[in-house]
C-alpha positions in Angstrom: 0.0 0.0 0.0 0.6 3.4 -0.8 2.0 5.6 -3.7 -0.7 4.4 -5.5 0.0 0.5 -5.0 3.6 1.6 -6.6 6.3 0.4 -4.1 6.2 -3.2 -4.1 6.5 -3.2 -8.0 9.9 -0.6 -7.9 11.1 -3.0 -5.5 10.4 -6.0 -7.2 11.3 -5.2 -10.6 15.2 -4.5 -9.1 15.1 -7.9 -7.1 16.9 -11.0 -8.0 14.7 -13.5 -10.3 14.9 -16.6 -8.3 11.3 -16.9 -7.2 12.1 -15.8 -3.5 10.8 -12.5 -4.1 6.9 -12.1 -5.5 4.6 -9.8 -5.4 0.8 -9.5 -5.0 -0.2 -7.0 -7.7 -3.4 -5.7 -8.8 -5.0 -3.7 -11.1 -3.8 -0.2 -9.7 0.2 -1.0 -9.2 -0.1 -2.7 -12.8 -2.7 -1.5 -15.0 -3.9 1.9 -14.6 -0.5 3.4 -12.5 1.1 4.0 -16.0 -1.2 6.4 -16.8 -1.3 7.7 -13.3 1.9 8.5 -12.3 4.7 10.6 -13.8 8.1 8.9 -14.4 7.1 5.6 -13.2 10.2 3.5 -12.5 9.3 -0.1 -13.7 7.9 -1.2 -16.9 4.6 -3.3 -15.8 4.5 -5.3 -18.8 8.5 -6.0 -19.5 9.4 -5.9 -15.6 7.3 -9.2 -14.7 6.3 -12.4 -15.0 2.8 -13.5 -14.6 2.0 -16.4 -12.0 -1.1 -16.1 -11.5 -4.2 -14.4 -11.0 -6.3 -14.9 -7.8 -9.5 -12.9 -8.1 -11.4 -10.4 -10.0 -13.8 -8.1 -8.4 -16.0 -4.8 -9.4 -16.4 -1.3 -7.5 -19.6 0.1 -5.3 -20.1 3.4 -4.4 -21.1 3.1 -1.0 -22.8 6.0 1.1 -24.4 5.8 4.3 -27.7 4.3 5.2 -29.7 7.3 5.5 -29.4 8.1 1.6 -31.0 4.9 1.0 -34.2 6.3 -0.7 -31.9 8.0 -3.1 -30.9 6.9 -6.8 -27.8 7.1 -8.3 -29.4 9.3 -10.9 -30.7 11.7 -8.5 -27.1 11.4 -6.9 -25.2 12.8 -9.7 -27.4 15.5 -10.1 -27.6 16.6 -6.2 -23.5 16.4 -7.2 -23.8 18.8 -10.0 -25.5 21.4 -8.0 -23.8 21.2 -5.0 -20.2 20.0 -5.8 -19.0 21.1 -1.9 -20.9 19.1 -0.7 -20.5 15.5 -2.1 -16.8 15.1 -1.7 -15.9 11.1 -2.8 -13.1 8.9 -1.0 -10.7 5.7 -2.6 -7.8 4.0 -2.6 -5.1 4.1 -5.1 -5.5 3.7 -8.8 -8.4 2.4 -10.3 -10.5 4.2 -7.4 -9.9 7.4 -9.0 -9.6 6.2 -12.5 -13.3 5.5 -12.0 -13.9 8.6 -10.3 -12.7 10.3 -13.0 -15.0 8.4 -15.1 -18.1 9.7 -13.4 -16.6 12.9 -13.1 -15.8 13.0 -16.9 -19.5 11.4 -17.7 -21.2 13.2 -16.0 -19.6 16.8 -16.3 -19.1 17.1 -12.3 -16.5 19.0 -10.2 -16.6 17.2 -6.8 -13.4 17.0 -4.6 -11.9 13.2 -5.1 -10.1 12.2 -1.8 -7.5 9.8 -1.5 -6.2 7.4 1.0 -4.1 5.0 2.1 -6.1 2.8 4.4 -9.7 1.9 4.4 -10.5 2.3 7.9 -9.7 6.1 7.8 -11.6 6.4 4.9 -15.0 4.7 6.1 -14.4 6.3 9.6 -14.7 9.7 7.7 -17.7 8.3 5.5 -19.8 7.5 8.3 -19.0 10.7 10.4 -20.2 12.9 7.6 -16.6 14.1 5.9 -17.4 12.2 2.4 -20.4 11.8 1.0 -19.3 8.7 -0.5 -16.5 6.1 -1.1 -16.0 4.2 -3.9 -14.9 0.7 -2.3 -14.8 -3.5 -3.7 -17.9 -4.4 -3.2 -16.8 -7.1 -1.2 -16.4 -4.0 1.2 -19.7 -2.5 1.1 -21.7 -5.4 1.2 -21.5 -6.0 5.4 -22.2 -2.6 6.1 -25.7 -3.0 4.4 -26.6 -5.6 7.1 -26.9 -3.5 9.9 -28.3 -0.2 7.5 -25.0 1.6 8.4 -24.5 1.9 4.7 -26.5 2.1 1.1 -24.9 1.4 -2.0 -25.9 3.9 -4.8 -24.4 1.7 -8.0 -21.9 -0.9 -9.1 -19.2 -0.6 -11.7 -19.6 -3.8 -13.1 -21.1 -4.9 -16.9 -24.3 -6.7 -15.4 -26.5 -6.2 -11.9 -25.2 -8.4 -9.2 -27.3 -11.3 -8.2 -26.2 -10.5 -4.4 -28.2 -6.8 -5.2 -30.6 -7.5 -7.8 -32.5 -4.0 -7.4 -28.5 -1.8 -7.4 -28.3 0.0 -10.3 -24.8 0.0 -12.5 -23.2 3.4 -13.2 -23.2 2.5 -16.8 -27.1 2.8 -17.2 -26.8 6.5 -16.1 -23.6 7.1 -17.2 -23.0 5.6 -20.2 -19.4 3.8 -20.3 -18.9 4.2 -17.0 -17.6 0.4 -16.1 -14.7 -1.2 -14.4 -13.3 -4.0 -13.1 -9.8 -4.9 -10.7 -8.3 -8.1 -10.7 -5.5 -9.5 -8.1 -2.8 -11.8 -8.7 0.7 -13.1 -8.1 4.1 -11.8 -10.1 7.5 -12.3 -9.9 10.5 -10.7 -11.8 10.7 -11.0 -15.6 13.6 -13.1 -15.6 12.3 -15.9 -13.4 13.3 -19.2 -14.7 9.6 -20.6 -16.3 9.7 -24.0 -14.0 9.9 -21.6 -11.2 6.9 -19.9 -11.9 5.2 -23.4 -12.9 6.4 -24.4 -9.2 5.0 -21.1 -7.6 2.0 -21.4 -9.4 1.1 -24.9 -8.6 1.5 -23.7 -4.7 -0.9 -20.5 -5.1 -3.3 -22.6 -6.7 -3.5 -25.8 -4.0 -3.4 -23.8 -1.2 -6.6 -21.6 -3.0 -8.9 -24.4 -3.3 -7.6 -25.8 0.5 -11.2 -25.7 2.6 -9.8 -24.1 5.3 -8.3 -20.8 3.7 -11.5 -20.3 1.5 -13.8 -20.8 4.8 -11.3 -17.8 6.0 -12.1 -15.5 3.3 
């Protein structure tokens, strides 16, 4: 974490390749930090080797519980009027790459946030400081349990079977959609039975019963 999911990839792209050192990427150290950050100091498609990827997930924009009579369509345009007061929260890259999409979509000026943990961020979401906080929606989904918090939309391509009724940003904004995905690397020039070896690992222990009943 931090500098935009950016320091394990510098570091890894200058370590040895003999499998001892890998990294657990994602979308925003890999994909969209590129176009994010000035200078960047490792190549994300020459400095690594693939081992493998571990899950794939989509974005909510989660607000609190006593918005939950409100659309995302009436959202964007209470955000229009009143940019001051619908500040929006995330974490690295491909938070604010889609916060620039709804900005950019629909023509708003709202303060974007950053941070570097989540539990600062949905501390400041619930006491009032954000309006909102575009989080995984693995994230947002407990806090609608208890009513503590209402999810406006989803960034994915289809409606969620877990929330049927949640609109997706794309049917107000039109191409407004994106997903992150997590995985394994190591450094570009690790031997291929290495990563064959490393792989095999990741894999096993993801289908062992006990570290899928623990996430």
């Amino acid at each position: 974490p931090g500098a935009g999911a950016t320091i394990a990839p510098a570091v890894l792209s200058r370590a040895k390749p003999d499998g001892y050192s890998i990294m657990y990427g994602s979308t925003s150290s890999l994909a969209t930090a590129p176009g994010m950050v000035k200078n960047l100091s490792y190549d994300p498609v020459k400095d690594f080797s693939g081992i493998t990827l571990i899950g794939e997930q989509y974005f909510a924009l989660l607000t609190r519980g006593e918005f939950k009579g409100i659309s995302f369509a009436q959202w964007i345009e209470r955000m229009r009027r009143e940019p001051e007061k619908y500040p929006v929260g995330g974490q690295s890259g491909s938070y604010q790459t889609l916060n620039n999409m709804i900005r950019e979509a629909g023509k708003l000026s709202h303060t974007w946030v950053p941070y570097a943990e989540a539990g600062r961020m949905m501390a400041d979401l619930w006491g009032g400081r954000l309006s909102a906080a575009i989080v995984p929606l693995n994230l947002g989904l407990p806090t609608l349990k208890g009513g503590q918090g209402h999810i406006l939309a989803l960034s994915s391509t289809e409606r969620s079977p877990a929330l049927p009724d949640t609109p997706l940003m794309q049917e107000t904004l039109p191409g407004v959609y994106i997903n992150s995905w997590t995985g394994y690397f190591a450094p570009a020039k690790v031997p291929r039975t290495i990563i064959n070896t490393l792989h095999g690992f990741i894999t096993e222990v993801g289908k062992d019963p006990e570290v899928l009943r623990r996430n």
